[in-house]
N, C-alpha and C positions, 0 to 999 in steps of 0.2 A: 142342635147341630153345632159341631164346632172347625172354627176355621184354622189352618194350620198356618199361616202368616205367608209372606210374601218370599220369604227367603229362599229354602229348599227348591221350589218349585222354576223361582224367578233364575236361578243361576241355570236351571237348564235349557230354559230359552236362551239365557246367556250364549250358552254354549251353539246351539243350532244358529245365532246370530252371526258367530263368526265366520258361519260356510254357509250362510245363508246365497251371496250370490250364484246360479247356474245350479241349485239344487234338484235330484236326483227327485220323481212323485214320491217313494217313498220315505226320503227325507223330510218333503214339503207334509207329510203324512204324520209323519212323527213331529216336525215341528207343531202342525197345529195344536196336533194332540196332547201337548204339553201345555200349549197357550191356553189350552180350554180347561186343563186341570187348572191353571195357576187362579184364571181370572174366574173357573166355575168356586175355588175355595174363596175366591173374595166377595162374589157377589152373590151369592147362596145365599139369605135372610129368611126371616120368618118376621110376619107381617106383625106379630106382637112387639117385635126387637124396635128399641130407638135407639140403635147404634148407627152413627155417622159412617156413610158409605165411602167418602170422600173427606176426609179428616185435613188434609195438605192441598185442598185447591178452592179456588173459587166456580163457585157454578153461577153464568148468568143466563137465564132463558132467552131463547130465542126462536123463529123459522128455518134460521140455519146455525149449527153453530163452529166456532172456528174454535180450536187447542192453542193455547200459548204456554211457550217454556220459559220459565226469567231465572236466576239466580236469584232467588230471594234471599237466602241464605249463604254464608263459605262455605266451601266442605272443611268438615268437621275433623277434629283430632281422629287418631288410629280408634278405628272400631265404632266410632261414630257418624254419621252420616252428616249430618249440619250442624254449620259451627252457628256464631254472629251473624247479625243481619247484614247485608249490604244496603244500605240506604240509595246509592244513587245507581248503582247498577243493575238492583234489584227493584228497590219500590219504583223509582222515578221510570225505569224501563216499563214497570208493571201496568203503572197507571197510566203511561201512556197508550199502552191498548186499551184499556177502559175507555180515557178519554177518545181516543180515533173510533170504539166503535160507537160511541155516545154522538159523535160527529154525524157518525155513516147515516146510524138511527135515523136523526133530524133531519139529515138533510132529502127532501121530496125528488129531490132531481138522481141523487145514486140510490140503489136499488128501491123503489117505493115501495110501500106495501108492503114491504119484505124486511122483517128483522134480522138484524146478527145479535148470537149470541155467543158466550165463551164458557172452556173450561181451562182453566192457568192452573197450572202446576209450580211447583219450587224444585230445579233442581240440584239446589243445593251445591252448583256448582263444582261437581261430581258427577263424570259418564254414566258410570254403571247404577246409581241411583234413577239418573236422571232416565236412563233406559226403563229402569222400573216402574217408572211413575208415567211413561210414556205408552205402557202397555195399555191403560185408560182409553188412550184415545180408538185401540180397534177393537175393543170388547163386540163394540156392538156387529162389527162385522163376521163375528162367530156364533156359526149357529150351534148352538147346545143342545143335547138332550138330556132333560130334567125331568123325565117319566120316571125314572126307578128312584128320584129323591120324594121323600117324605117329611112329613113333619111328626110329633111325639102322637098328634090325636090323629096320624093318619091321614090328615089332609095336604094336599098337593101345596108346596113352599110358595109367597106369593114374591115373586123376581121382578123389579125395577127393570122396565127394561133402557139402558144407556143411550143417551143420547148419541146421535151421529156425528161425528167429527168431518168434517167434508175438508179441512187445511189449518195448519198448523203453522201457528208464528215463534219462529224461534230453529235454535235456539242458542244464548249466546256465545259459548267458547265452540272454537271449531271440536275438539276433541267430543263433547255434550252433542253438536248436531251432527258428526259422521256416525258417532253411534247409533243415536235412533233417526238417523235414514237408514240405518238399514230394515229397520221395522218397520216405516213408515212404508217402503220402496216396497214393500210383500203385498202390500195391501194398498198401493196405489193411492198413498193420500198425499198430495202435495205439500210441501214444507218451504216456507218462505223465511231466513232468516235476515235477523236485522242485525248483526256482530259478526257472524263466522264469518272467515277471511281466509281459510288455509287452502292454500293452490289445489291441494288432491280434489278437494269437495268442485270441481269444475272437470272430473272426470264424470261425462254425462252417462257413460257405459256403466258405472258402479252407482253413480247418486245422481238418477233420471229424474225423478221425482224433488232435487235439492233445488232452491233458486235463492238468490240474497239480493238485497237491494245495497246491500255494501260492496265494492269493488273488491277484489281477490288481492292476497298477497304477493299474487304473479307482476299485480301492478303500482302493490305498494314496495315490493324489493323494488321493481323498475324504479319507480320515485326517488329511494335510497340509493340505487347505482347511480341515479342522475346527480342528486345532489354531491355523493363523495364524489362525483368527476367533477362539478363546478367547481367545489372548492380544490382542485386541484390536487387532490390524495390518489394512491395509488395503491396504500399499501396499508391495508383495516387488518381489524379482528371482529371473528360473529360471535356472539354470546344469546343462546335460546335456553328457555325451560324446557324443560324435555316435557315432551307433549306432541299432538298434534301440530298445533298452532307457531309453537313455537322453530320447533324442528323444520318443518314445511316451508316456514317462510323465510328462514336462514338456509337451505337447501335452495329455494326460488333465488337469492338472492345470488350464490355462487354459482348456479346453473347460469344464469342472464351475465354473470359480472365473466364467467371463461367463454362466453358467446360473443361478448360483444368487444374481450380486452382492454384491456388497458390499467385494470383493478385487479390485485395479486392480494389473498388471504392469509395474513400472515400465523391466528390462531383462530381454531372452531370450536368455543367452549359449549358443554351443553351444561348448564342446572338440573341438578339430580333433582325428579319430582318431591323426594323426603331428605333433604340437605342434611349432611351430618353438623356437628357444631365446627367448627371452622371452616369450613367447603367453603363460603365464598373470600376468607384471607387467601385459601389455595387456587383461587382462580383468579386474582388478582393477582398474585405471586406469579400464576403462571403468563397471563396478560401483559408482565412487565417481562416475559422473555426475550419478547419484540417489540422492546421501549420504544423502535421508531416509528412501530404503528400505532399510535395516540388514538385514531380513528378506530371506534366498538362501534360495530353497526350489532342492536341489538333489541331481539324480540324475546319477550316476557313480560309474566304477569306483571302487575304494581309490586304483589310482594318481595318478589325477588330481584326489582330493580330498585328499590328501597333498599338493601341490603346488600347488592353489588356498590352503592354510592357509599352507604355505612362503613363497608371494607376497605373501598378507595382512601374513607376519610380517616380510617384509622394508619393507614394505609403511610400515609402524609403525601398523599399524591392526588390532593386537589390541585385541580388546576389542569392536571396532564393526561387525563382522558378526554378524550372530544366525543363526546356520545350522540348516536343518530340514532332515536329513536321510533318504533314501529306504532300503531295507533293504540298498540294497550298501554304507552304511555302517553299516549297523546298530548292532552292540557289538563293531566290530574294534578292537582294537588299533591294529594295524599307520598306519590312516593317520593319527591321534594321536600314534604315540610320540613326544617330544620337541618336540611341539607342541600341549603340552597347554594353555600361556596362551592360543592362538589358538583353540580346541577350547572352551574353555573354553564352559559355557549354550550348544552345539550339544543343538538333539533331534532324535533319530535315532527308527525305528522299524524294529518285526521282526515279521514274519508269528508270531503267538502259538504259541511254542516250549516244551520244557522239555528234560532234561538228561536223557537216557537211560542212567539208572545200569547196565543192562546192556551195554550201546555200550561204556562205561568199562573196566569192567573186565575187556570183551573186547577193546580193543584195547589197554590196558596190559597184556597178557597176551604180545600180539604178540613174534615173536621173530624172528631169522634161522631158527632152524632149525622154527618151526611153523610159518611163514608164508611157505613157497616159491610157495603160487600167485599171490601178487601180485606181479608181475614188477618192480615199481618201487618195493618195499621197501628193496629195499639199499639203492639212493640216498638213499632217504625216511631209512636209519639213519644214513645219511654225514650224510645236511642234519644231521638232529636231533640228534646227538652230538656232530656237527663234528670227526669223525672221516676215517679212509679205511680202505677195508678192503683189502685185498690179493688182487691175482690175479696169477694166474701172466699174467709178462712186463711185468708194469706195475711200476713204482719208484715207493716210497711218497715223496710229497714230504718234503720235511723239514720245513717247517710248522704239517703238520698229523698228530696224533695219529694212531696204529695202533686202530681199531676191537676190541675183544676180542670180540663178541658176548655178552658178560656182560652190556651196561647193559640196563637196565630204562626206559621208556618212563611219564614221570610222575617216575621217581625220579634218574634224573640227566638229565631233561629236563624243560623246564615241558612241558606238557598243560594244553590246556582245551576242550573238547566244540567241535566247530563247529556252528555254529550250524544249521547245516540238515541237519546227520545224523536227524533228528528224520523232515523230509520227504523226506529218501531212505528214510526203512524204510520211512513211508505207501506211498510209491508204490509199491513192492514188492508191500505188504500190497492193494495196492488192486488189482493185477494177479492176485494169487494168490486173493483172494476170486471172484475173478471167474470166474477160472478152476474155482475149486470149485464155484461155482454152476452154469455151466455145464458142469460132470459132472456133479452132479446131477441137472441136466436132461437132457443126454442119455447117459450112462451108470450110468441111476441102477442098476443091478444090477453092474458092472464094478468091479472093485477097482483097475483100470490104467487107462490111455489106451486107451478102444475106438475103434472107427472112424470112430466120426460124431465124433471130434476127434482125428483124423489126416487129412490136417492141420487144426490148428483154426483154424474162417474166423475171418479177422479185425473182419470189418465185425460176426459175429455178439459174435464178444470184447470189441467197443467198446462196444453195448450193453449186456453185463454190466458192462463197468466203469463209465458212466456212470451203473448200479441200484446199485453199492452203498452200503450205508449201514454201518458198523462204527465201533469204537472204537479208534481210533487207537494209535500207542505214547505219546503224550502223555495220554492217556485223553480228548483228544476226538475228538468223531465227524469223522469223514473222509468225505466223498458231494461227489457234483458237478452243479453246473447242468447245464441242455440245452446249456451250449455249452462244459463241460466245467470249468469252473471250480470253484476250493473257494471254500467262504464265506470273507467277512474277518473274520480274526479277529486284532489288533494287541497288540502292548507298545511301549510308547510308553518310551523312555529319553531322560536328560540327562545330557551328561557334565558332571561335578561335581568342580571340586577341594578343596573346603572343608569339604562337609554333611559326608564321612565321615571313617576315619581315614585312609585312601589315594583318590586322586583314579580317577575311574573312570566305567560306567556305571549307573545306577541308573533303575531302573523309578519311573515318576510318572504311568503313565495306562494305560488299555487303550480298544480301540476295536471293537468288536463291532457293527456297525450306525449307533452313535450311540458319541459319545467321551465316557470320562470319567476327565478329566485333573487330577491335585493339584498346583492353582498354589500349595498353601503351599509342599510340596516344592519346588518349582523355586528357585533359588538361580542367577545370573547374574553378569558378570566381576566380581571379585573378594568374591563370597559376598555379591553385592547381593540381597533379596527382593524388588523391586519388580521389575515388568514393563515392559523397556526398550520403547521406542516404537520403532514402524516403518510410521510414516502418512504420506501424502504434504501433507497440510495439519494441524494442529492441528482440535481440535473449535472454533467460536465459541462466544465469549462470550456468555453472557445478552443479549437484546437486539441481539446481530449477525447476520445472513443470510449464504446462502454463497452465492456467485456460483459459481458452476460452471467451470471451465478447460475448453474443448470438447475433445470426445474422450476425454477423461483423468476419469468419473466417480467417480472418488476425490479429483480436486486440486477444489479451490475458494480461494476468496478469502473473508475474511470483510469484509461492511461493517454499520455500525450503522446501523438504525433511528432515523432522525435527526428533529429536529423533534418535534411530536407524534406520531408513527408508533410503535408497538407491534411485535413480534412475534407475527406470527399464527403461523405455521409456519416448518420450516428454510428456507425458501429465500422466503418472502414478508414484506412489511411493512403495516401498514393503517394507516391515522389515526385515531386513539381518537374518538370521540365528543366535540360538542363542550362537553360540559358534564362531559368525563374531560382527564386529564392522561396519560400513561407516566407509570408505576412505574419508578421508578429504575434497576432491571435492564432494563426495559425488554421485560418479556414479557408482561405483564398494561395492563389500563390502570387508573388509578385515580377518584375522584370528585376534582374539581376544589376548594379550601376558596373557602370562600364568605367573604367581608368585606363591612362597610360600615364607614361614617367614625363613628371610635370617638372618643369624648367626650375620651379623654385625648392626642386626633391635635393635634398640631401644628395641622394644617389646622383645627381644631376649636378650639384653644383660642384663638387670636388672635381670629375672629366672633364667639365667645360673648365675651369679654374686651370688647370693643367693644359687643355687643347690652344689654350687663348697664351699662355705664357710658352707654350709648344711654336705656336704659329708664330707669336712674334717672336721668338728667338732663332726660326726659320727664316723668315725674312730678310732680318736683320743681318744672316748669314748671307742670305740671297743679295740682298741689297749691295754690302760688302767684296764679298766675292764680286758684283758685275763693274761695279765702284774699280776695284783692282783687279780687273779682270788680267790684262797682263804682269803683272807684276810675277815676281818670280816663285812666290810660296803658290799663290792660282795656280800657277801655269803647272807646278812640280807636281801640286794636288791631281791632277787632270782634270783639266774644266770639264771638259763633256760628261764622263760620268759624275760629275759631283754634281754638278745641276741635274742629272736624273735621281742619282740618289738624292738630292737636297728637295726634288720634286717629291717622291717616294712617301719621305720623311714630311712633308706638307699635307698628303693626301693621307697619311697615318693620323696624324690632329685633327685633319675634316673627318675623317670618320664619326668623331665625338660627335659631333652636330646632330649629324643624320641618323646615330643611333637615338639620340633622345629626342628628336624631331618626331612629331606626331603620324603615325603611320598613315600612309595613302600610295596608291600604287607608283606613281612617280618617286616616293621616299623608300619606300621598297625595293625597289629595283636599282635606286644609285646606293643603298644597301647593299646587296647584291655582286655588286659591281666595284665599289670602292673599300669592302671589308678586305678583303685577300688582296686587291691590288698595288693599296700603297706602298704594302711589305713586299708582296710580289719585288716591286719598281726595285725600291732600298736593298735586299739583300739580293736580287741579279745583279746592282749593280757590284755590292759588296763584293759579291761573288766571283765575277769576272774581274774584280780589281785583285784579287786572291790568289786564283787561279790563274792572272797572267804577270805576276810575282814569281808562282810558286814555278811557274812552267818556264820563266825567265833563269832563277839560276839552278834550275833540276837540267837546265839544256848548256848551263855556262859549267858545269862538272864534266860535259861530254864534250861539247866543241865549242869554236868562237862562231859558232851559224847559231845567228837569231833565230829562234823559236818561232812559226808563223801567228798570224795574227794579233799582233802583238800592240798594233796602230790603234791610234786614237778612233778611227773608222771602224776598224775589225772590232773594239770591244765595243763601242753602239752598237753594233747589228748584234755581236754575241746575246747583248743585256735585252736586247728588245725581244731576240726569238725567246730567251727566258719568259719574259713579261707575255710573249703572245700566248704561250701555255695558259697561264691566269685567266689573260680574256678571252682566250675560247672555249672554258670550259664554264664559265659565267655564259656569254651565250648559247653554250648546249644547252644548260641549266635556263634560262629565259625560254629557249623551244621549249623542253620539256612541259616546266610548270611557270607557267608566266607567271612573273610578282602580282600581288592581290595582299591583302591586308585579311586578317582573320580575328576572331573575338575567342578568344581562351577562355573557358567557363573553370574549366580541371584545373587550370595553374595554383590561383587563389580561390579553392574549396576548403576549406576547414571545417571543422568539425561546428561549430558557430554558422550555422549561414547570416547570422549578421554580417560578421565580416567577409561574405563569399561578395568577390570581387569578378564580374568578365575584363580580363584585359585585351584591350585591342593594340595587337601586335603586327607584325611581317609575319609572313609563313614562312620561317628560317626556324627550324627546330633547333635543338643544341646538337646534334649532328651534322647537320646541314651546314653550320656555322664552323664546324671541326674539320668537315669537308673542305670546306671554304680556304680554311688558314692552312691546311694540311700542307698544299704545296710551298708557302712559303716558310712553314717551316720543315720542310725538306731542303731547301733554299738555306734556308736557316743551320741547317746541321750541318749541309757540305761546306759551305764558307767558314765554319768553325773550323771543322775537319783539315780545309786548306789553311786555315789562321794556322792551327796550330805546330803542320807540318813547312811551314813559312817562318818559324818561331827566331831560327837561328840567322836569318838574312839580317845584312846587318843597317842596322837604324838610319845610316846616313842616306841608304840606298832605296827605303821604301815606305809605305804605310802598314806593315805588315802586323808589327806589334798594337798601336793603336785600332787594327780592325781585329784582331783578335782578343784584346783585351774586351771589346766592345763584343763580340759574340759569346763572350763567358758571361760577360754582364745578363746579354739580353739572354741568353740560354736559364741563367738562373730566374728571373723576372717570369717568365714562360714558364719554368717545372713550379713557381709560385702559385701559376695562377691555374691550373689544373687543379690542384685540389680546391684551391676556393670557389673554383666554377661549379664542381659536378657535388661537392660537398654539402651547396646550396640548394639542391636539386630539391628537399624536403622543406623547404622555408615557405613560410607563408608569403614572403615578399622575396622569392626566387627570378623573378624577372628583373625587377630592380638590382640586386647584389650583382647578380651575372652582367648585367648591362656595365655596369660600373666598374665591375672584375675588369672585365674585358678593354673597357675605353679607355680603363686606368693603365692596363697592363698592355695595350699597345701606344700608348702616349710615353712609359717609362720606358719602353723598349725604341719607343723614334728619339726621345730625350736621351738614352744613352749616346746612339748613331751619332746624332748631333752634337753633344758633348764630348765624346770623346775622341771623334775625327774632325769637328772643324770648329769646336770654340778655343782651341789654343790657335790655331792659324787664326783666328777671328782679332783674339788677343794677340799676337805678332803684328799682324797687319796694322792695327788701330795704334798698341799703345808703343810697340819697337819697330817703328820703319826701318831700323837701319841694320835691324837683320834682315827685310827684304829686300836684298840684292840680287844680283845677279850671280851666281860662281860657275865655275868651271864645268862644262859639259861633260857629261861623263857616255861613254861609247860603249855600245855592247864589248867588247875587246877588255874594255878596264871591269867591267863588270864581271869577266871571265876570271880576270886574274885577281880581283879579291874573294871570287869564291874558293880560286885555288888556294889562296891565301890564308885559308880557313881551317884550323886546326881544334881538335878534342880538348876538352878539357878532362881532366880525372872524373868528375862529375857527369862529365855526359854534356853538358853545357860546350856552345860552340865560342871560340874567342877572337875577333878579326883583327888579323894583324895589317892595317894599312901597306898600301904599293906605293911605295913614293919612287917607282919609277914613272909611274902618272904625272 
C-alpha cells in the first residue's frame, strides 16, 4: 500500500476550512469526506511496516490524553516548512507541559487515579502547517470504512486505532490558533491557549470552543493607550506585521484610542509578512513623515522589531523613537542585543508573570539520558552547547565541538525562564481542573474514567473549563470570561541602560484594570528623567486658541487673543467688557485704571501757570481801579461796566481750576455754569460798551438828541439781560441732564490695551462744550462787528479802537483754537490737549481783554499821575459836532478835524 503524502489532500480541507463556519449538511459531507481520505492515506499501515506513524510529535500515554501546539521550530525559508529551532519559545514552552502534566500525574489531590497524557506537535510556527499537523488530533473522531482495503496476501490491514484527544494546549501565534479553531470548533474539542492574544479570537460566535489564560490584546492596547496618555502624548504611530496578531492588536488599539480621545494616529505601518530588501529603511523614512510623533506603538514579531531598530540605527535616529511595545517584545533579549542605544526608553509589556522556581530546576535537571521523550532535545543540546553529537554515519564537522552529554543546562549554558512557561502550566492546570470537576460530577463514586466520560463530550469539557476558578502557578487566580478570555493583568517594563548596574529590562508599572506606572523610574536616551514629547502640536500659550487641523483632532494651530479679547476657553476668544482690559496673559480680563488730568500734567501746568499770572493781573487791575476809583481815567473808563467785564475776565482764569479739578458732581456743574459765563460776562459787557459808542455817533450824524439808554444804568441792565441768556440756558441744561461725573472707557482705547485708559470726566461732550461757548461767541462776533464799524470815532472820544483791536486779537486766538481742539479728536491723550486747548485759549483771549483795555490805564494811573486829571466835559452837543466834523479821506479812512469852537 502506498501513501500519497499530506499535501494534495491536506490543501483541500484547507480550502472547506475557510467556509467551514454555518456550513450547508452537504458541505459538512464533503468536508468530512476529504478529512477521511487525507488521514485514511496517513493512517492506512500494514502490520509488517516499522514506519513511524507520528515522525514530528511526542506521544505520552495516558487515561486521558491532551494535544499540545509549540513552535518548536521557525517557519522555514520559501518552500520549506521549518526553519531553526526556537530554544525558549519552543523547548522551554514544550517542556513546560511535560513538566505541569508530570505535576498533575503526582499530585493524589487533582484528578487521582486518573492519568494525563499528551500528543505535542511542532508547528513550526506556520498556520497552514500548523493546521496540518492538527488534523491528528480528530482522526479518532472519524469513523472510517476500511472493508474494501486489503493487504498484498489478502488479509484485512491491521489500523492503530488513535488516541482520543479530549483538549488541546496551544497554540502560540494568534494567527497558528484561529486557524485550527476552526478544526478544532467542528469537532468540539476545546483549545486552551497559553500566547494567542488577538481581539478576534474572543468572538465567542466564531471560536466557541477558544479559551486562553493570556489576557487579549483588547486589554493590552488598553494598557498601551493608558500608558501613551500618562506620558502625556497625543500623537503616535502603529507599526504591525502583517498577520493576525499583529494587525488585530494595532486595529484594537486605534479602535479604543478614537473611543475614548484624546490620542490622534499619526502613521499605520504594516510589515509586509516577506519584506523586500530595504522595506524596513522605507518604513522608517516613512515614520519620519510625522517626526513629531516619536511615540511607535508597535506590535510584531522579535524579528521584525529587530530590524525596525537595525533601520532606526542606520537610520542615525537613535534616540528619536520612543517605542511602546506589545508582549511579543516583552523582556526578550534577542531583539535588543546590540542595539541597545536604539532600544534604549522602549516600554514594553507582559501579561503579569513570575518565575516558576519549580520549571527551573526541572528543566536544568534535563539531560540526554532523562529526557528521551522529547524528541527535539538533542538538537535543543546541539543549539545550547554548540556542540554536535554523533550518530552513526554522520562525520562530525570540524568546527564544531563533540557533545559529551556531561554539560549541565544553566551551567555551561545561560538559562533564563521564558516568559510564558508560567501560562503553559495554567492552561494545563485549567484543563485538568476541569476535568476533575467533571468526574466529580459524573463519576463521583469511580476512582477511574467511568463511562459517562468515555468518551468525554467536549462541548460538556468547555463549560467546565470556562467554571474554573483556581490559583494559578504564579499564585494568581486563573478563570475566564463568557468568551473565554483571562483578565488583564500587566507588567509594564523599560529598557534601561544607565538606572542599573547592567542595561536591561526593569519593571516601572503594573496594569490591572487601571495603570499604575512610576514615571520617576523611567529614565530615557541617555539617562534623561524628563518625559520626551510626542504631540502633534505644542500646548498654547496663555491667552492663545487652537484652531483645529480638520480631521486630525490632535493637530491644531495656535493664535492669540488679540485686541481686547480674552481667553474664554481652548478654542474661543471674547472681548472683555468695556470698562476691563486683558490681563496680560490674556486669560482673565482685568478692570481698566482710571485717570483724570493730574495737577502735576504738563497739560495742567502751563493753564494754571497762565490762570495764576491771569488772576493776578486781574486783580491788580481790580485793586487799582477801586484804589482810583474816582480819578478821571476810571471814571472815563466806566466803572460799572469795567468791573463786570473785569469780573468776566476773572471768572475766564477760574475756569482753569475747575477744568483740571477732579470731577465730582459739584465740579461738574460749576463747570457747567462758569465755562460760557465768564465770556458771557466780558464780551456783554464789551458789547454794550460798543454798541452804545457805535449808537452814540450813528445818532450825532442825525440830530443833537441823545441816543436812549445810553446811562451808566441802562447799560448794567443791557449787560446783564445779555448775561441772563448764558444762565438760563445753563439751568435748562441742569433740568434736563443734571451734572454727574462719567468714566470714558472709548476716549483712551488704542489698539494696545496696555495703555487703554478709563477717564473719569463731566458729562460735557465736545459738543456740549461748543454749545456752551456758542453764545458767547456770538457775543463775540457782534462786538467785533460793532468794533469795527465804530473804527472811525475818534480816539479822544472813546474805547472803540482798543476794544476792537482786542476782538481781532481774540477772534484770531478762537479760529486758533478749533482746529487744535477737534484735530485732536484721534489722539490717545485727547482729553488732556483739549482741556488745555481750551484753558489756554480762554486765558489768552481774557489776557488779551485785559491787556489791551486796561494795562495801559493801569500803567497811566500808577506810573503818569499827572495825565490823570481831570479835562473838560464833553456834551452830547460837542460830540455832534465833531462827528460832523468828520471828513473822507482818499482812502477811505475818516480824519477828525477838531472844533475848537468847544
Amino acid at each position: 500500500m502506498t501513501s500519497s503524502g499530506p499535501t494534495q489532500s491536506s490543501h483541500l480541507c484547507l480550502h472547506y476550512l475557510h467556509i467551514c463556519p454555518g456550513l450547508p449538511s452537504t458541505s459538512w459531507f464533503r468536508l468530512l469526506m476529504s478529512l477521511w481520505l487525507w488521514i485514511g492515506d496517513q493512517l492506512v499501515l500494514v502490520s509488517a511496516s516499522h514506519q513511524h506513524v507520528h515522525p514530528h510529535s511526542i506521544k505520552i500515554a495516558g487515561d486521558i490524553t491532551l494535544g499540545g501546539l509549540f513552535p518548536i521550530h521557525a517557519r522555514g525559508p520559501h518552500g520549506v516548512n521549518c526553519g531553526e529551532l526556537k530554544k525558549e519559545k519552543g523547548i522551554h514552552r514544550m517542556e513546560a507541559m511535560l513538566y505541569a502534566l508530570d505535576q498533575i500525574n503526582g499530585d493524589s489531590e487533582l484528578l487521582p487515579n486518573i492519568t494525563l497524557g499528551a500528543r505535542i506537535l511542532d508547528t513550526c510556527s506556520r498556520d497552514t502547517y500548523a493546521l496540518e499537523q492538527s488534523l491528528t488530533f480528530v482522526q479518532a473522531l472519524i469513523q472510517k470504512d476500511t472493508s474494501d482495503i486489503r493487504c498484498s496476501n489478502g488479509e484485512p490491514p491491521l489500523i492503530r486505532k488513535p488516541e482520543r484527544v479530549v483538549g488541546v494546549i496551544g497554540a502560540s501565534g494568534s494567527s497558528v490558533s484561529i486557524m485550527v479553531a476552526n478544526i478544532l470548533r467542528l469537532f468540539e474539542i476545546p483549545q486552551v491557549s497559553y500566547a494567542s492574544t488577538a481581539p478576534e479570537l474572543s468572538d465567542n460566535n466564531r471560536y466557541d470552543f477558544f479559551s486562553r489564560v493570556v489576557p487579549p490584546d483588547s486589554y493590552q492596547a488598553q494598557t498601551m493607550l493608558d500608558i501613551v496618555k500618562a506620558l502625556g502624548w497625543n500623537y503616535v504611530s502603529t507599526l504591525a506585521s502583517e498577520g493576525n496578531y499583529g494587525e488585530s492588536g494595532v486595529d484594537a488599539f486605534m479602535q479604543i484610542s478614537r473611543e475614548e480621545g484624546g490620542v490622534c494616529i499619526a502613521q499605520s505601518v504594516k510589515i509586509p509578512r516577506e519584506p523586500t530588501a530595504g522595506e524596513f529603511d522605507k518604513i522608517i523614512k516613512r515614520l519620519m513623515e510625522t517626526s513629531n510623533a516619536r511615540g511607535v506603538i508597535i506590535f510584531a514579531n522579535e524579528d521584525d522589531i529587530r530590524r525596525v531598530l537595525e533601520a532606526a540605527q542606520r537610520a542615525n535616529l537613535t534616540g528619536h523613537f520612543l517605542f511602546v511595545g506589545s508582549d511579543s517584545w516583552g523582556a526578550k533579549s534577542s531583539p535588543v542585543t546590540e542595539l541597545e542605544d536604539v532600544a534604549e526608553g522602549a516600554v514594553t509589556i507582559l501579561p503579569k508573570r513570575a518565575s516558576i522556581d519549580g520549571f527551573d530546576q526541572y528543566f536544568m535537571s534535563r539531560s540526554l539520558e532523562n529526557n528521551r521523550r522529547n524528541i527535539w532535545f538533542a538538537e535543543f543540546w546541539e543549539d545550547d552547547f554548540r556542540c554536535k553529537l554523533t550518530r552513526p554515519g554522520i562525520k562530525l564537522d570540524s568546527d564544531k565541538k563533540k557533545c559529551t552529554g556531561d554539560e549541565r543546562i544553566g551551567q555551561d549554558s545561560s538559562y533564563e525562564q521564558e516568559g510564558k512557561v508560567q501560562f503553559v502550566i495554567d492552561a494545563v492546570y485549567a484543563v485538568a481542573h476541569a476535568l476533575h470537576n467533571m468526574h466529580q460530577d459524573l463519576c463521583p463514586s469511580s476512582n477511574g474514567v467511568c463511562n459517562d466520560m468515555d468518551p468525554v463530550e467536549g462541548r460538556l469539557l468547555l463549560d467546565y473549563i470556562r467554571a474554573v476558578n483556581f490559583n494559578g502557578s504564579a499564585g494568581t487566580s486563573v478563570l475566564f470570561n463568557e468568551n473565554g478570555d483571562a483578565p488583564g493583568r500587566y507588567d509594564i517594563f523599560q529598557f534601561q541602560m544607565t538606572n542599573h548596574s547592567h542595561p536591561g529590562y526593569h519593571v516601572i508599572g503594573q496594569w490591572t484594570n487601571n495603570l499604575r506606572l512610576n514615571l520617576e523610574e523611567m529614565q530615557w536616551s541617555g539617562g534623561d528623567k524628563s518625559v520626551p514629547e510626542s504631540i502633534c502640536s505644542f500646548p498654547c500659550k496663555p491667552g492663545e486658541i487652537k484652531k483645529m487641523v480638520k480631521g486630525v483632532p490632535c493637530c491644531w494651530h495656535c493664535e492669540l487673543c488679540d485686541g481686547y479679547q480674552y481667553q474664554l476657553d481652548e478654542f474661543n476668544c471674547e472681548a472683555c467688557p468695556l470698562d476691563m482690559r486683558p490681563a496680560p496673559n490674556r486669560t482673565t480680563c482685568r478692570p481698566t485704571p482710571i485717570i483724570k488730568l493730574e495737577w502735576n500734567s504738563p497739560f495742567a501746568l502751563v493753564p494754571v501757570s497762565l490762570a495764576v499770572l491771569g488772576i493776578t493781573a486781574t486783580c491788580t487791575v481790580v485793586i487799582t481801579f477801586i484804589r482810583f476809583n474816582d480819578t478821571p481815567i476810571v471814571r472815563a473808563s466806566g466803572r460799572e461796566l469795567s468791573y463786570v467785564l473785569l469780573a468776566g475776565i476773572f471768572l475766564i482764569y477760574l475756569i482753569t481750576f475747575l477744568m483740571i479739578a477732579e470731577p465730582g458732581a459739584v465740579v461738574c456743574a460749576f463747570r457747567r455754569l462758569l465755562l460760557g459765563l465768564g465770556m458771557a460776562i466780558t464780551y456783554s459787557a464789551m458789547l454794550t460798551k460798543t454798541n452804545r459808542i457805535y449808537r452814540i455817533f450813528e445818532q450825532g450824524k442825525k440830530s443833537v438828541t441823545p441816543p436812549k439808554f445810553i446811562s451808566p444804568g441802562s447799560q448794567l441792565i443791557i449787560t446783564f439781560i445779555l448775561i441772563s441768556v448764558q444762565v438760563l440756558g445753563v439751568f435748562v441744561w441742569f433740568g434736563v441732564v443734571p451734572p454727574h461725573t462719567i468714566i470714558d472707557y472709548d476716549e483712551l482705547r488704542p489698539p494696545n490695551p496696555d495703555l487703554a485708559r478709563g477717564i473719569l470726566k463731566c458729562d460735557m461732550s465736545d459738543l456740549s462744550i461748543i454749545c456752551c461757548l456758542s453764545y458767547s461767541i456770538v457775543l463775540m462776533v457782534t462786538c467785533t462787528v460793532y468794533a469795527v464799524k465804530s473804527r472811525g470815532v475818534p480816539e479822544t472820544f472813546n474805547e472803540a479802537k482798543p476794544i476792537g483791536f482786542t476782538m481781532y486779537t481774540t477772534c484770531i486766538v478762537w479760529l486758533a483754537f478749533v482746529p487744535i481742539f477737534f484735530g485732536t479728536a484721534q489722539s490717545i491723550q485727547k482729553m488732556f490737549i483739549q482741556t488745555a486747548t481750551l484753558t489756554v485759549s480762554m486765558s489768552l483771549s481774557a489776557s488779551v481783554s485785559l491787556g489791551m483795555l486796561y494795562m495801559p490805564k493801569v500803567y497811566v494811573i500808577i506810573f503818569h499821575p499827572e495825565e490823570n486829571v481831570q479835562k473838560r466835559k464833553r456834551s452830547f452837543k460837542g460830540v455832534v459836532q465833531a462827528t460832523q466834523s468828520l471828513v473822507d479821506k482818499p482812502n477811505g479812512e475818516m480824519k477828525i478835524v477838531p472844533d475848537r469852537s468847544q
